[in-house]
N, C-alpha and C positions, 0 to 999 in steps of 0.2 A: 500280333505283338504290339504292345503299347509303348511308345517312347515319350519319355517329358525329358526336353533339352532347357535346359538352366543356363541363363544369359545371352548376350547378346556379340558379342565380338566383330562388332560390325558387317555383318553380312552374312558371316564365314560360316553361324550354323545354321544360316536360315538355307544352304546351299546343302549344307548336312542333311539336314529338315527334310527337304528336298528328295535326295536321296535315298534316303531311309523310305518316304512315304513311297517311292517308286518300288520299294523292295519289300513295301506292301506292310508294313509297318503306320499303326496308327500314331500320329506324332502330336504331342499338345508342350505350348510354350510357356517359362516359366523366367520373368526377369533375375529374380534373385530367388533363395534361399528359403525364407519365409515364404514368398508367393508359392513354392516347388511343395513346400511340406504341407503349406493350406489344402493345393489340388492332390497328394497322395492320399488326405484326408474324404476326399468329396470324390475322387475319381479312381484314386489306383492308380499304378504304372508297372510295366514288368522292369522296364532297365531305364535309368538315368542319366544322362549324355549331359557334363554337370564341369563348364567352363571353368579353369584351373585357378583365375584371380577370384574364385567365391570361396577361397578355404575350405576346399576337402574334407581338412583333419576334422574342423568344427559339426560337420556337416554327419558325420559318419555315426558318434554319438546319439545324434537326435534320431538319425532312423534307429538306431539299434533300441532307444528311451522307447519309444511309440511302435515297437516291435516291427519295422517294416524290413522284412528279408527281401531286399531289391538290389540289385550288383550297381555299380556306380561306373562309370566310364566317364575319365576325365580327359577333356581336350584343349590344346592351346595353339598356337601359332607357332613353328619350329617343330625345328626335332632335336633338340637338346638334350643328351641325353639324361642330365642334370633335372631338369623339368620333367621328365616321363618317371623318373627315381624320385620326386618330392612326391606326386603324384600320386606312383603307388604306395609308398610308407604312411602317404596317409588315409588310404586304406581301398583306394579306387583300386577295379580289377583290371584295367587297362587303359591306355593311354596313345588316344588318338590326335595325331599331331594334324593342323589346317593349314593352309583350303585343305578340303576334306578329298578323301581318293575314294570312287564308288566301290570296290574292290575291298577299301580294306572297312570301312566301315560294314559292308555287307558280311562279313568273317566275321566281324566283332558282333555284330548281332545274332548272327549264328553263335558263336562260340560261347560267348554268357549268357547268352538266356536259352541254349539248349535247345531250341527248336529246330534243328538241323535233323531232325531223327527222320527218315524217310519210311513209308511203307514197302518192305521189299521183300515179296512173296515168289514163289515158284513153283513149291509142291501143294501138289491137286489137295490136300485136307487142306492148307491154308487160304487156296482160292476157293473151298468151298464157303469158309467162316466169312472171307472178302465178299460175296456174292450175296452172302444173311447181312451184312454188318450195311451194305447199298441199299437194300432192300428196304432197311427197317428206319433205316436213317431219317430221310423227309418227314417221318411220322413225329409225335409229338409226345411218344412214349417213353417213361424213363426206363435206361438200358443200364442191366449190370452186365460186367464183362470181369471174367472170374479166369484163373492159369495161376500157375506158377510164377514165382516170381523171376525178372528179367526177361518174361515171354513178351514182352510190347504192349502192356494191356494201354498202357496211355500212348503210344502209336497209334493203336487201335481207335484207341475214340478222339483223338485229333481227325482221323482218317472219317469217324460216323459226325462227329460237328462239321468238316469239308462238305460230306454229301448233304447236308443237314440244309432246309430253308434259313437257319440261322447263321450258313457258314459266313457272312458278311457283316456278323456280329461277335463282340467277345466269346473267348475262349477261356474259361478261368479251372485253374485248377489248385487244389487246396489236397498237400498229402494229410492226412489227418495221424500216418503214424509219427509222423516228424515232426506237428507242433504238441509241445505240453498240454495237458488235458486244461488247466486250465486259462489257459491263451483258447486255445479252440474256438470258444464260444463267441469270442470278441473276435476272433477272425473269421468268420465266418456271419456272424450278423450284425458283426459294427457294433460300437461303443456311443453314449453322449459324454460330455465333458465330465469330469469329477465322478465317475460311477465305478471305479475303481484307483487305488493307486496308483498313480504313472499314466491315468486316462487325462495329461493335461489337457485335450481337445476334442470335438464330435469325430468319428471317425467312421467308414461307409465299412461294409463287411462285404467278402466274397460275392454272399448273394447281390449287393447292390450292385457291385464291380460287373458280374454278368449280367444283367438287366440285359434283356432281350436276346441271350444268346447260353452259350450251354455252359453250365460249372460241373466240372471232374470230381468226384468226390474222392479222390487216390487211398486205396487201403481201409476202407473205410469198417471193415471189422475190427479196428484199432478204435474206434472212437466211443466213449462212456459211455454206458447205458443209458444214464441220465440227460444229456445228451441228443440220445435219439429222440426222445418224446418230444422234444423242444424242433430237431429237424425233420419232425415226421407231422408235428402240425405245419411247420412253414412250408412242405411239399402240398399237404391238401387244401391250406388254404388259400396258396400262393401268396401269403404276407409274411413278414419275419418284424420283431420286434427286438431294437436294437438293446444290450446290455442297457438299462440303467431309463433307455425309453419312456413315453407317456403315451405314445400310440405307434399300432403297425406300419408295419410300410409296404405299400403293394410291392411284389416284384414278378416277372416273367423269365420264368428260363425253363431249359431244360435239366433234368438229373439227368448224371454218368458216373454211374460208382463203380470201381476197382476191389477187388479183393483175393489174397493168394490161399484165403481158408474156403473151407467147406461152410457157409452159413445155415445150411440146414444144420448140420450139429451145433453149430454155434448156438443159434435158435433154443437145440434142446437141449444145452448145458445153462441157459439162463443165459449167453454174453451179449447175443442181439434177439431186439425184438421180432417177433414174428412179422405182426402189422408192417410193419418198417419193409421187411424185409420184401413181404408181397406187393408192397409198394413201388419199392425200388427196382424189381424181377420181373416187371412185365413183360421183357425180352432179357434173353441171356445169351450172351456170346462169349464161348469156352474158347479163349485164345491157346491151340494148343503147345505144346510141348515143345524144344526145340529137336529132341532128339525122334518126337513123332515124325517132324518134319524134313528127313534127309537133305531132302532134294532147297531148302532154304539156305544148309549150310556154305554151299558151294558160293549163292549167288550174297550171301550177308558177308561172309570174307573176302571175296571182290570188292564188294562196297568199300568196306571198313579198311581195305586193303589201299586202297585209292583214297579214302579220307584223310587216313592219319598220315600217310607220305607228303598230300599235301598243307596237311595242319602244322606239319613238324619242318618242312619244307627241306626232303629229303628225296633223295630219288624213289620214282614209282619203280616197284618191281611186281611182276606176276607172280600169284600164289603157283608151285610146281605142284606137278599133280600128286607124288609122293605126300607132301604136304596137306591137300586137299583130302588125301586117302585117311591121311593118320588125323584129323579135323574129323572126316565123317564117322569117323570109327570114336569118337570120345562122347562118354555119358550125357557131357554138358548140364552138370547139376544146375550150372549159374545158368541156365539157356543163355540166349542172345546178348545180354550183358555178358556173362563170360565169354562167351565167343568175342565180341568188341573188346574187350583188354588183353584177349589172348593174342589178336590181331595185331591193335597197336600197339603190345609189345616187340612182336617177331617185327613191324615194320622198323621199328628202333634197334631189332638187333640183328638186321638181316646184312649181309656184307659180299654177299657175290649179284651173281645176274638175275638171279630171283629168290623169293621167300623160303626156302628150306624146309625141311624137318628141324634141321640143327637150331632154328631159329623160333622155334616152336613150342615155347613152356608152358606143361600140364602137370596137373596138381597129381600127384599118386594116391595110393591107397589112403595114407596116413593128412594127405592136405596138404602135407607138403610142394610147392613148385619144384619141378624136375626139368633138368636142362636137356634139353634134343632125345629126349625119350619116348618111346611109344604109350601111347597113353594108355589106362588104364581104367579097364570095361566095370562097373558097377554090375554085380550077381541080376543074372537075365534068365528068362527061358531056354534062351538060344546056347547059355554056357553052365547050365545046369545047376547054376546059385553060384558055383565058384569064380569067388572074386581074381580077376586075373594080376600080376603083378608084370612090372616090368624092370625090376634087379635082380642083377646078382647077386648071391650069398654072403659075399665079401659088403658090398654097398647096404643092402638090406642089415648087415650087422651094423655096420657106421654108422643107419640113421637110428639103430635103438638105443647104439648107445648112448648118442646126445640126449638120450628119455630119461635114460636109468639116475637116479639120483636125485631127480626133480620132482617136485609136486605137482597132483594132477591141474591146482589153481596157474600153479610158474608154466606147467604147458602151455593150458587154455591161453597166456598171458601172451605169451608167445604168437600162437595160431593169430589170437586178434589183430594182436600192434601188424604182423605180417602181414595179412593179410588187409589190414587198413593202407599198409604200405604200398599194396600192392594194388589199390585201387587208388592211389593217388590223393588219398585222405578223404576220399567222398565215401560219409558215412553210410548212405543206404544202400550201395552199390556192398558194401564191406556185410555187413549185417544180411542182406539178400543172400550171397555165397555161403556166409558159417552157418546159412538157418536159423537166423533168431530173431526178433523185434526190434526195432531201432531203437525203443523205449529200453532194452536189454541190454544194447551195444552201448547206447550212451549213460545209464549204469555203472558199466563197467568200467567204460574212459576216464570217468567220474571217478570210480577209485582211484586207477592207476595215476592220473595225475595225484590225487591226494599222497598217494604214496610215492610219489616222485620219481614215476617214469615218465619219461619221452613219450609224450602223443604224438602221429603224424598228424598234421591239417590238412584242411583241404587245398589241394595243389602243391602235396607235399612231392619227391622226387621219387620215384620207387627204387 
């Protein structure tokens, strides 16, 4: 993870610095504002650790101008809580008061930049995939890594860059369903000054940012066709030519591309290139399924079980085995992402001496979230296609009737916003569950704000 810490406060972040680089964090120093934007320009950074006397508010704009999606973390001396509220309204996602505490800085860097996701396997198909994904790693092949979505496909390849001669070099990853098609190009191979609107500066891309170590290519069947031809020379030549450029630029890494399609039919519907594709498949690791995995569920609700008590700073309680029963027994459309909000839900709403059933909400037939109910089996071999329910007659009429009278769009409208609620306004997390493209999701949000619904955001309250 790369930190660039912005000013100077007499000592206080060089002790930060400090910290952070123990916690293995690559950290680079930035006096002011200006100096901080020059190196986002030349070097990248995933998170900002950005001294509260340099105006936040001002600061917040420029990145969003020069499209740089990086979380900002503001720190001052005190704990006012005056000063941590000016802080975030002006748009920092957290507010670390000095001298710095190792403890809490270490949280915060886990918590906004995400990188807290552990590999946590158990069942024998998954240490098989674990034992290919070691093997293949050292090598200097580009790896696709194909599942379902919320299976851990970027778990996965954090886990093959570790074993990788490169793990002591950047780690970069670029979702390509989540930036606009045409941002893409310039995030990914950097811009020079003036070569588009809002290009006020030179700016490095993706690839430059990994120089010498591995870039994620996340979702990458999302990304233009046109597009490819442009990242399928910069794979065989290893140069990329920045938007707007007069010459290439050598670079060295490795490819790691993600995707929850089938690219062979991709391929033969015209959406991805072939070339490209044999390019990128020299190895393939099919991260499976969550519900192939039984024996995972147990020990990933554990985890998640102990995470979010301590993120939420709540008492730990043990999952009950009832609990664990009625978990192994659920379809888990979202895999392991559902399984993690299903967790840190119940840990939020667990209230005796351990996790419950009661405390346990699964989506029924219809999508709907259902309170301390048994879950509900998706048409299997084992249950003869018959989808199983878990209401009564009486409840089962209540929920049609809230249908009756509505449009099929005011449903849909519904399911969304809820279900965006219900992941806490993190769009691809929302979009992974209802089955759609984020390109789809944010479409749609797109309307509804036009027509003047309530969006959740992200870090909205469920």
């Amino acid at each position: 993870m790369r930190l660039l810490i912005v000013g100077t406060l007499n000592g206080q972040l060089g002790a930060a610095s400090q910290i952070a680089i123990e916690r293995g964090a690559k950290v680079t120093h930035a006096p002011d504002i200006d100096t901080a934007l020059g190196t986002l320009r030349t070097r990248g950074a995933d998170l900002l650790m950005v001294e509260i006397s340099l105006d936040i508010p001002s600061l917040i704009p420029k990145l969003r101008a020069e499209h740089f999606s990086i979380p900002v973390v503001a720190c001052g001396i005190g704990t006012d809580p005056k000063i941590a509220a000016a802080a975030i309204r002006g748009g920092a996602k957290e507010y670390i008061p000095l001298p710095p505490d190792a403890e809490l800085i270490a949280a915060v860097l886990e918590a906004v930049t995400e990188e807290s996701q552990s590999f946590i396997y158990r069942d024998p198909i998954m240490k098989n995939v674990a034992a290919l994904a070691e093997q293949v790693a050292p090598s200097e092949a580009s790896i696709m890594i194909t599942g379902e979505s919320g299976t851990g496909k970027e778990v996965m390849a954090r886990f093959v860059h570790q074993k990788s001669r490169r793990a002591n070099k950047p780690f970069v990853a670029v979702n390509c369903a989540a930036i606009p098609e045409n941002l893409l190009e310039s995030e990914l191979f950097g811009h020079e000054k003036g070569a588009f609107t809002g290009a006020v500066a030179r700016r490095i891309g993706k690839f430059e940012e990994a120089d010498g170590g591995t870039l994620l290519l996340d979702e990458i069947s999302e990304m233009d066709v046109r597009l490819q031809a442009k990242l399928l020379r910069a794979i065989q030549e290893r140069q990329i030519d920045r938007v707007g450029g007069a010459k290439p630029v050598n670079v060295n890494i490795r490819i790691i591309a993600t995707s929850n399609r089938n690219l062979q039919e991709e391929v033969k519907a015209g959406n991805f290139r072939e070339d490209l594709f044999f390019r990128l498949n020299v190895v393939n690791l099919r991260v499976p399924s969550l519900r192939e995995r039984p024996a995972d569920i147990q020990a990933l609700a554990n985890y998640f079980a102990k995470k979010y008590a301590e993120v939420n700073q709540v008492q730990e309680r043990t999952i009950s085995d009832d609990a664990i029963r009625m978990l192994q027994s659920h379809n888990w459309q979202g895999n392991v992402r559902e399984l993690e909000n299903t967790i840190h839900r119940a840990v939020l709403l667990a209230t005796g001496d351990d996790i419950s059933t009661s405390a346990i909400l699964l989506p029924d037939a219809s999508g709907n979230i259902s309170f301390g109910a048994a879950p509900v089996m998706a048409p299997t071999e084992s249950n003869g296609g018959a989808p199983a329910t878990d209401f009564t007659g009486d409840m089962a009429d209540d929920s049609a009737a809230t249908l009756v009278g509505k449009t099929v769009a005011e449903v849909e409208r519904e399911l969304i916003i809820d279900t965006l609620k219900h992941c806490l306004g993190n769009r691809t997390h929302a979009a992974n569950i209802l089955g759609i493209s984020i390109r789809t999701l944010r479409n749609k949000l797109n309307q509804y704000q036009t027509e003047g619904v309530s969006v959740p955001q992200p870090g909205a309250p469920v």
